[in-house]
C-alpha positions as CSV (number, residue, x, y, z in Angstrom):
1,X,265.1,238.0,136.6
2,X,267.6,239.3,134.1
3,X,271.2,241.1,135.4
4,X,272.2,244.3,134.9
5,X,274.2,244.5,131.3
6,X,278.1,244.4,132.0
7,X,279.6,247.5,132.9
8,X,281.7,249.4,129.9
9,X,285.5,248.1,130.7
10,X,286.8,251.4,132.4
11,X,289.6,253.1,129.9
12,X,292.2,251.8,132.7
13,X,291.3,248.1,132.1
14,X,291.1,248.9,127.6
15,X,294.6,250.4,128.1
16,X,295.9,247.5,130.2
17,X,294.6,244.7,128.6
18,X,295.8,246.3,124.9
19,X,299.6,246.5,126.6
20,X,299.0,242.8,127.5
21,X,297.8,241.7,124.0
22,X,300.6,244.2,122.5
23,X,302.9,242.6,124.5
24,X,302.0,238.8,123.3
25,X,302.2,240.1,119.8
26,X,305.7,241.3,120.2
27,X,306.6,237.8,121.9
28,X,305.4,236.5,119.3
29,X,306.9,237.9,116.8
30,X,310.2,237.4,118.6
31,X,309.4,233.8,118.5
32,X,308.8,233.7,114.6
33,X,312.0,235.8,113.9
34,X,313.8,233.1,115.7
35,X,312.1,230.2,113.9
36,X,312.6,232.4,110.3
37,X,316.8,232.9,111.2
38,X,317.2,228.6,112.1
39,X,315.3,228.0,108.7
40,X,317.3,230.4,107.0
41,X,320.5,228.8,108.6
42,X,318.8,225.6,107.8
43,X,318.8,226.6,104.2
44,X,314.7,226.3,103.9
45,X,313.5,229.5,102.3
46,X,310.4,230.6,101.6
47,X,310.2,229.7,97.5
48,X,311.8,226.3,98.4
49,X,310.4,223.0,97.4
50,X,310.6,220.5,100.3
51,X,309.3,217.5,98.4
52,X,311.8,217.9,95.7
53,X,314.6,218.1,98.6
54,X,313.8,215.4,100.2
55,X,313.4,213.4,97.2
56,X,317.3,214.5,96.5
57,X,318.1,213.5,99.9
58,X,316.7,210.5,99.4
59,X,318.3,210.0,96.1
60,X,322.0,210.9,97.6
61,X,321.1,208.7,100.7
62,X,320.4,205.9,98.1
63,X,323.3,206.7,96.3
64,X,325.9,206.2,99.7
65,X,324.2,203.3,100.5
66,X,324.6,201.7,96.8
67,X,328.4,202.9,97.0
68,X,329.1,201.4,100.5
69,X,327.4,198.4,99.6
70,X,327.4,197.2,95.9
71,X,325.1,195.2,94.5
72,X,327.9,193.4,92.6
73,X,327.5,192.3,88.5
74,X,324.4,191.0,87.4
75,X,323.3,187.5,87.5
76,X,324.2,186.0,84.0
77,X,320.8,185.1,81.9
78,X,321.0,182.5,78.9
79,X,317.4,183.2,77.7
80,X,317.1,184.7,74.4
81,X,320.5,184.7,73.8
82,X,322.0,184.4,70.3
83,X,323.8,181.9,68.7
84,X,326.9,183.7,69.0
85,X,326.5,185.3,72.1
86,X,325.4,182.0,73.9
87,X,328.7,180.4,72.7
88,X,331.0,183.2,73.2
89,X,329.3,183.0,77.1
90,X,329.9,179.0,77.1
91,X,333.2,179.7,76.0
92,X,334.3,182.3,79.0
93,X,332.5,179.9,81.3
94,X,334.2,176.5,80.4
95,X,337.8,178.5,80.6
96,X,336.3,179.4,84.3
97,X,335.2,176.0,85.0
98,X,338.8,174.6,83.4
99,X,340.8,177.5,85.4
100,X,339.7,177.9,88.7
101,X,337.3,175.3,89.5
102,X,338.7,172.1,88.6
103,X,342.2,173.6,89.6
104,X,341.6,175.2,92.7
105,X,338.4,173.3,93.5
106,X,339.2,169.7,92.5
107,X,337.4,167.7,95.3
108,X,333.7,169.1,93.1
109,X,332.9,166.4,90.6
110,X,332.0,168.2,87.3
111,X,331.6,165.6,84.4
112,X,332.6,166.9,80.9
113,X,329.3,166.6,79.8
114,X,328.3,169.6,82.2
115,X,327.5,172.2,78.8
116,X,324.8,170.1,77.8
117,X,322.8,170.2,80.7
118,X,321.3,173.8,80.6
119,X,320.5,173.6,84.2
120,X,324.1,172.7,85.0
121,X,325.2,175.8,82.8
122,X,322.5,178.4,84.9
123,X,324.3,176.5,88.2
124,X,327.9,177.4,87.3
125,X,327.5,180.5,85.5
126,X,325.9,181.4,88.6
127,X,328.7,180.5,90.5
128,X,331.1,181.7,88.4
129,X,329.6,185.1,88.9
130,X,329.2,185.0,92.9
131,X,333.4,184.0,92.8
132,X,333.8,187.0,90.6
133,X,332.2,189.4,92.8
134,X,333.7,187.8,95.7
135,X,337.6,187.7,94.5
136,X,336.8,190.9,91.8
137,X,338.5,193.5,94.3
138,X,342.4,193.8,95.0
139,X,341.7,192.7,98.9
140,X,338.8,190.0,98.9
141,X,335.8,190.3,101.3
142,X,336.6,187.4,103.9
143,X,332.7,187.0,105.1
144,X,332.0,186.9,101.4
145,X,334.7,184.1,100.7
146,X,333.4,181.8,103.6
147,X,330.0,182.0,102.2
148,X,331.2,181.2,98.9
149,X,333.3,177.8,100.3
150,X,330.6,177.2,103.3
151,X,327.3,177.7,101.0
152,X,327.1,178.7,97.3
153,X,330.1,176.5,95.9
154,X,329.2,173.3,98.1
155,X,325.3,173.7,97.0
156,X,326.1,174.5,93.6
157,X,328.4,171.3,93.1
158,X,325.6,169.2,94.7
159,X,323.4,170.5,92.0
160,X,325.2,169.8,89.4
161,X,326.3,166.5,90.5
162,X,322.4,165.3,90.8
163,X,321.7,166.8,87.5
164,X,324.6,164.7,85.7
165,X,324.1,161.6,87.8
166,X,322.6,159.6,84.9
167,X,325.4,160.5,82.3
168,X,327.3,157.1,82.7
169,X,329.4,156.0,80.7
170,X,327.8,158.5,78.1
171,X,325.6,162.0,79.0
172,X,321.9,161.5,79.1
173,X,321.2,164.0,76.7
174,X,323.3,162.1,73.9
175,X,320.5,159.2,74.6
176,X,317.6,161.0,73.7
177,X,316.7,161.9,70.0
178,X,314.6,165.2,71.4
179,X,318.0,166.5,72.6
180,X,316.7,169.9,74.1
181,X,320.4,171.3,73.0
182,X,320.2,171.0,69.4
183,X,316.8,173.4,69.3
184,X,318.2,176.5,68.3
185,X,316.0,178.9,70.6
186,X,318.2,177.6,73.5
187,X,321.3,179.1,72.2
């Protein structure tokens, strides 16, 4: 058995349901207009870019961050370092040594033999770099300075102490005729 086709809608039911959809349209453009006027406000217009502005957020968020926290100065390097250079660098780092730590500092031993010992000059220029970025600024990070005193300068000293340990009553490296400091492409 097959049904009767449907009925033609009756012009009464074409009229209301085209007021209806008219009615949604307008709704819905009210709703866009709203959504286009908090963009606008927002500053997001229709030619803009929004991977390039969130890549300058992102930059300007990096770049607070960087400025509330520093990273502080680099960590020194002796590798590949000229002649000059590496002595100049030995130089400020003995008068740092001679200074502050053996004056302020003195319960560390820190033989004198210490700048022949390459590891013991990575250790304290190391050091010497962590005190600087801790005591650098005009008012001195406290969390910063009991780190130093409870962990880096205890550790460091330790270090330094084991690497010297054999250089009684003369430094080990005097006692070997492969003396690892005299080859110049360690300076």
């Amino acid at each position: 058995m097959t049904g009767a086709p449907p009925a033609d809608p009756s012009p009464r039911t074409l009229g209301e349901s085209l007021a209806a959809l008219a009615a949604q349209v307008a709704d819905l453009r009210g709703q866009i207009q709203a959504i286009n006027d908090r963009l606008d406000r927002a500053g997001l217009r229709g030619g803009l870019n929004l991977a390039a502005r969130f890549e300058d957020l992102a930059q300007t968020v990096t770049g607070a961050l960087d400025a509330a926290a520093p990273r502080g100065p680099a960590a020194p390097s002796w590798i590949g370092l000229d002649r000059d250079t590496y002595h100049a660098q030995l130089a400020d780092l003995r008068r740092w040594a001679d200074t502050v730590l053996r004056q302020h500092y003195g319960g560390y031993e820190l033989r004198e033999c210490w700048p022949s010992h390459i590891q013991a000059i990575w250790e304290l220029s190391t050091l010497a770099s962590e005190w600087h970025r801790t005591y650098a600024g005009a008012r001195p990070d406290l969390a910063r300075a009991l780190e130093f005193y409870d962990r880096w300068l205890p550790g460091t000293m330790r270090r330094i102490t084991d690497i010297t340990r054999g250089c009684m009553p003369q430094c080990a490296t005097l006692r070997s005729p492969a003396d690892w400091t005299a080859r110049p492409r360690y300076r």
